[in-house]
DOTISE-847428 format. One line per field, with one value per residue (C-alpha): x, y, z. Coordinates in steps of 0.1 Angstrom, whole numbers, plus 5000, padded with zeros to 4 digits. Layout:
! DOTISE-847428
x <- X | ...
y <- Y | ...
z <- Z | ...
This chain:
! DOTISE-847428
x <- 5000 | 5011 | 4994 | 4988 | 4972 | 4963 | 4949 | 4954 | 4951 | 4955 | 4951 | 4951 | 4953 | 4916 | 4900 | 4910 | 4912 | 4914 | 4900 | 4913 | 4911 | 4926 | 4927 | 4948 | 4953 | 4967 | 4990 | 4971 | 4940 | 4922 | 4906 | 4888 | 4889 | 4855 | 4837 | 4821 | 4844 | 4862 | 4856 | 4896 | 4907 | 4933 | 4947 | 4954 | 4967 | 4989 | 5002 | 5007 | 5025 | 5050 | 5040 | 5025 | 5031 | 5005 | 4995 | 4993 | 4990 | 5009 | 5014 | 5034 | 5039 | 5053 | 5063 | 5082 | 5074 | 5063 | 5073 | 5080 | 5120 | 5114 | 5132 | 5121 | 5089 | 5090 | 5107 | 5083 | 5054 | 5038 | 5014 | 4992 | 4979 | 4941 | 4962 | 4984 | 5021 | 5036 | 5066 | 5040 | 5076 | 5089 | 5084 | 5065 | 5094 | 5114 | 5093 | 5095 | 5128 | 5134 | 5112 | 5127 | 5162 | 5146 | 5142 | 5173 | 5154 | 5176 | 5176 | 5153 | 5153 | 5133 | 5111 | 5100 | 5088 | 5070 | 5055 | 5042 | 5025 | 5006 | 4989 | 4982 | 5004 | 5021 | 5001 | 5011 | 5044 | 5067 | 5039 | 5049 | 5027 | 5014 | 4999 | 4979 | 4944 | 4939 | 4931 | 4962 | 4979 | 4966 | 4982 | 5013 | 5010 | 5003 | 5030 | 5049 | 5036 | 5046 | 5079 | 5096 | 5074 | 5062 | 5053 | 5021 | 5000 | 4981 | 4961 | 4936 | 4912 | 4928 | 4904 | 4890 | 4889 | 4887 | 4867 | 4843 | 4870 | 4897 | 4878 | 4876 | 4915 | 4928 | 4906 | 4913 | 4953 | 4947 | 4932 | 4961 | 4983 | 4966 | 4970 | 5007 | 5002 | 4984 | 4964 | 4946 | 4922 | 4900 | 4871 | 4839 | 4825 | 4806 | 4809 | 4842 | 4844 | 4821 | 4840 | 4877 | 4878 | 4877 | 4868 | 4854 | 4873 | 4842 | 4855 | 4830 | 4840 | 4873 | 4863 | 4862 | 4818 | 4824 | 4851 | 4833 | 4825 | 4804 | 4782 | 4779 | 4779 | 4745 | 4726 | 4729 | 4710 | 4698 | 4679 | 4667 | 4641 | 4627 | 4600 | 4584 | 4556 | 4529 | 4510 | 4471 | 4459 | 4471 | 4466 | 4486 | 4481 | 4490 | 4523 | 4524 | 4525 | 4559 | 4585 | 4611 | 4585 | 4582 | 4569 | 4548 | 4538 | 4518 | 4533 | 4522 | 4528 | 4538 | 4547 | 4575 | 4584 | 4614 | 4630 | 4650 | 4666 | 4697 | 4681 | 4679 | 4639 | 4641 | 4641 | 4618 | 4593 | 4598 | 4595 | 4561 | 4546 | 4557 | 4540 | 4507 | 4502 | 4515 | 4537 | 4562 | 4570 | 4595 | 4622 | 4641 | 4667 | 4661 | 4699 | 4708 | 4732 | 4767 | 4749 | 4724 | 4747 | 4774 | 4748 | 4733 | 4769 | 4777 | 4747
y <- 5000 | 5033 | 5046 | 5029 | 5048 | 5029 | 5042 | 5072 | 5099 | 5139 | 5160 | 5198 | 5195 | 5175 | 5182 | 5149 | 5160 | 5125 | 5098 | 5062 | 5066 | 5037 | 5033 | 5024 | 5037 | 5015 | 5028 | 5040 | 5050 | 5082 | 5087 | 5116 | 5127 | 5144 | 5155 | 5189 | 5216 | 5210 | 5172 | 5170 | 5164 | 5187 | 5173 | 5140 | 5153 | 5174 | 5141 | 5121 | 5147 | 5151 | 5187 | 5179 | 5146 | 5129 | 5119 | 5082 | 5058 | 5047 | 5061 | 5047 | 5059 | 5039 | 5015 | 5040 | 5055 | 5091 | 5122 | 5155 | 5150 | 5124 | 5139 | 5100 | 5101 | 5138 | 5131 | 5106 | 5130 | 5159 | 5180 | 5208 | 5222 | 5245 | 5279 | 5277 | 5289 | 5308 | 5333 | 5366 | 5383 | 5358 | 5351 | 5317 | 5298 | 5316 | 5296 | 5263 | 5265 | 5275 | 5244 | 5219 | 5226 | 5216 | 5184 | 5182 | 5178 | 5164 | 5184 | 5213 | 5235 | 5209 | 5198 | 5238 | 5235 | 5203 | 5209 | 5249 | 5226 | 5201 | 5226 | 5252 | 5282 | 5292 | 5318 | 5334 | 5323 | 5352 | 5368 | 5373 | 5350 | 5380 | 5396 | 5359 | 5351 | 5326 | 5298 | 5300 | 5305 | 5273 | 5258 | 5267 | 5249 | 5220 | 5222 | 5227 | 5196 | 5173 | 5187 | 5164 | 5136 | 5119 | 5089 | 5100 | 5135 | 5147 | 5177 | 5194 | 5217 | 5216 | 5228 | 5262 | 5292 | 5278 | 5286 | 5258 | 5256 | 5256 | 5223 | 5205 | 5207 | 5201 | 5172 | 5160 | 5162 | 5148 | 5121 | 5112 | 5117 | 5088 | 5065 | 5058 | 5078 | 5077 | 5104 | 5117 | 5148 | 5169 | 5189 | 5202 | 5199 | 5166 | 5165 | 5166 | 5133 | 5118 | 5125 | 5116 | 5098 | 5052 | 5056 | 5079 | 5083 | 5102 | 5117 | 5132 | 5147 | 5133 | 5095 | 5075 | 5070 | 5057 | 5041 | 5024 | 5036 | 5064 | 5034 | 5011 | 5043 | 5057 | 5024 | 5021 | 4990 | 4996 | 5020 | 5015 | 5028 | 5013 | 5027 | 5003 | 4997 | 4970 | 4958 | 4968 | 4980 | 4968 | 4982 | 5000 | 4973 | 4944 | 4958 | 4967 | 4927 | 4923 | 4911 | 4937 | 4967 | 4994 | 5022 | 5021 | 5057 | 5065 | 5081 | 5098 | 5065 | 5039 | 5034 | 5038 | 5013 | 5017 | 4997 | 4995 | 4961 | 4951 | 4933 | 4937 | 4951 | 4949 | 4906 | 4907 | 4926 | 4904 | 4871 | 4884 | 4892 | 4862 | 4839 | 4861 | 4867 | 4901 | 4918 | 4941 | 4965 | 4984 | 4979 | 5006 | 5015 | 5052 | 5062 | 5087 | 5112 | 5117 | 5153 | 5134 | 5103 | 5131 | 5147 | 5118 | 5103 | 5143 | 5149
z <- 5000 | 4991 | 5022 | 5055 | 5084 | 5115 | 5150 | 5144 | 5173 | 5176 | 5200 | 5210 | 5245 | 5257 | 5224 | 5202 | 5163 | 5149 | 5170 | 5158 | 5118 | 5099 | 5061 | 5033 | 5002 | 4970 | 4942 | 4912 | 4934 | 4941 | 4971 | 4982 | 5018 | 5026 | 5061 | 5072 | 5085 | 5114 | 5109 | 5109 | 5069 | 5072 | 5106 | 5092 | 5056 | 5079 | 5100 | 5065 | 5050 | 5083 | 5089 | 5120 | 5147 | 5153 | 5194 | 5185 | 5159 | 5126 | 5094 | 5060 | 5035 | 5008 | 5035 | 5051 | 5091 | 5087 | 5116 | 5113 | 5109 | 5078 | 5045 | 5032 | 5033 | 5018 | 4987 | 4976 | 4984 | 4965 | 4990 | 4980 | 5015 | 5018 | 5016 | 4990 | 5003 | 4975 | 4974 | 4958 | 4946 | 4928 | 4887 | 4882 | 4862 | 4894 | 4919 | 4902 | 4897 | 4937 | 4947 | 4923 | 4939 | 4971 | 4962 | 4938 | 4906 | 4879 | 4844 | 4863 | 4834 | 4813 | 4843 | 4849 | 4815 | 4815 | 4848 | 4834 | 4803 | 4826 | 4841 | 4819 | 4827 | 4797 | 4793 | 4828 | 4830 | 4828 | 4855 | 4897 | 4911 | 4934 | 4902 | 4893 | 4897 | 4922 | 4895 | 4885 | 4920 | 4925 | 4891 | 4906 | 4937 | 4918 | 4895 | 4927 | 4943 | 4913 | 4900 | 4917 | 4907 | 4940 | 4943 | 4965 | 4962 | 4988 | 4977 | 5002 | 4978 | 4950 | 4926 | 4951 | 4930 | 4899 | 4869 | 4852 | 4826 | 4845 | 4872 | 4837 | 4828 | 4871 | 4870 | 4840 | 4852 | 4883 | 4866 | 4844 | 4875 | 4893 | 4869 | 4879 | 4914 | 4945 | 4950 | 4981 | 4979 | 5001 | 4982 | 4991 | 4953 | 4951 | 4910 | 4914 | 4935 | 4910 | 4883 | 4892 | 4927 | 4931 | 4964 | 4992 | 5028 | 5052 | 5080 | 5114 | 5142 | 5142 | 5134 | 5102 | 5093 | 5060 | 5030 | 5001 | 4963 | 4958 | 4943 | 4973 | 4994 | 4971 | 4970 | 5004 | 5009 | 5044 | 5035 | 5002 | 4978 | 4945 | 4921 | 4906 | 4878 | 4880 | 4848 | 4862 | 4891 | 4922 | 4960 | 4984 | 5009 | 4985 | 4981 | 5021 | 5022 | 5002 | 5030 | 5039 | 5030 | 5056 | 5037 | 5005 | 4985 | 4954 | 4928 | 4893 | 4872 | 4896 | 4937 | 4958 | 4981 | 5014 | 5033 | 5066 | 5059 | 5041 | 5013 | 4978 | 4973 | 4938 | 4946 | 4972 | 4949 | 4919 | 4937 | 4954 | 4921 | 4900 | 4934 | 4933 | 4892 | 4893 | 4862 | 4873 | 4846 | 4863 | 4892 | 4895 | 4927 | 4935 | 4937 | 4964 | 4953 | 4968 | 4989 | 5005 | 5015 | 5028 | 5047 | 5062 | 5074 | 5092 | 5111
């Protein structure tokens, strides 16, 4: 695994940050972090990244122990924190430059200009980066993150402040980055975790509520609802006898039916009709969407 967390505690004197969050993280994956504010993303990007120690637990990165002393761990990752840290005097080829001979980056001059490509700077390159938009304040960071091409990126908001053009192209990069990379993001934008992420880390008050696909995490079978479509009339309190059923509502061209269980409705409703003569027409899973799940989880 590219990253291991396990147990993992933080504390500001009585108040505990992170309580006991353990996940994993394979190469080639991107996960998205998610949780209200204040639900402690940025604590634990923080401890990965070995800007702050954490008050317990473990944490590898590619194998390797992280703490705040680690220069390991840092070469092999690329970390774009919530407020951007950049040097407002300094040109943006300047800045690159400046942070590739941080990490030693072999044939720097080439990398600068592969690095101002991927993300889309030419056009503001000779610029100081105080005299940027924030879109492309944030293209620099990223550039920053990756010039030295880590083996991990950690990236907390990484699209904030960008244009609708401008989400399309950062996600279309951080995309072809996690293909060979492990990538790790924080984001508010729900779309945006649609679009790009394999898997979804949600963090509450400190604690781990959910990691699953944003598919598993939508069907949600414990609390599912199906329309369905019967062939004829048929009765509110027929389909009230369908085991698993809790709640059954009329709707403008068929019913929908709930349920509390963790079964499968869509079975449950097709075996009851084929035993009592009854032709579904249509079974369809009411799919949650990715806001509703998030708010449900962060109550």
């Amino acid at each position: 695994m590219s990253i291991e967390v396990k147990n993992l505690y933080k504390y500001y004197g009585d108040q505990a940050a992170v309580k006991d969050v353990s996940f994993s993280v394979a190469k080639g994956e991107i996960v998205a972090f998610l949780g209200p504010n204040g639900a402690g993303k940025s604590t634990t990007m923080k401890i990965l990244t070995g800007f702050i120690s954490a008050s317990s637990g473990e944490v590898n990165i590619c194998g390797m122990p992280v703490d705040v002393d680690s220069l390991d761990t840092r070469q092999v990752i690329g970390y774009l924190p919530e407020h951007n840290p950049l040097y407002l005097d300094m040109y943006v080829k300047e800045y690159l430059e400046f942070v590739g001979r941080i990490y030693k980056v072999k044939n720097l001059k080439e990398r600068v200009v592969e690095m101002i490509k991927a993300v889309g700077l030419e056009v503001e390159q000779n610029k100081k980066l105080g005299a940027l938009s924030k879109g492309y304040r944030q293209r620099v960071g990223l550039a920053a993150a990756i010039i030295h091409d880590p083996q991990v990126l950690i990236l907390d908001e990484p699209t904030s402040g960008l244009d609708p053009n401008q989400l399309v192209e950062i996600r279309e990069l951080i995309k072809k980055i996690g293909k060979s990379k492990t990538v790790m993001l924080s984001t508010h934008i729900m779309q945006e975790v649609e679009a790009i992420c394999d898997r979804i880390v949600i963090l509450n008050k400190g604690q781990i509520v959910a990691d699953d696909t944003a598919k598993h995490l939508q069907l949600d079978l414990s609390h599912q609802t199906v329309y369905a479509e019967f062939d004829g009339q048929i009765s509110k309190s027929i389909l009230s006898k369908i085991p698993h059923v809790g709640k059954v509502e009329k709707v403008k061209n068929g019913w929908l039916l709930e349920t509390m269980d963790d079964v499968d409705l869509r079975k449950e409703i097709a075996q009851y009709a084929r035993q009592n003569g009854i032709l579904p027409l249509t079974l369809r899973t009411e799919e949650k969407t990715l806001e509703e799940v998030f708010k449900e989880l962060t109550k």
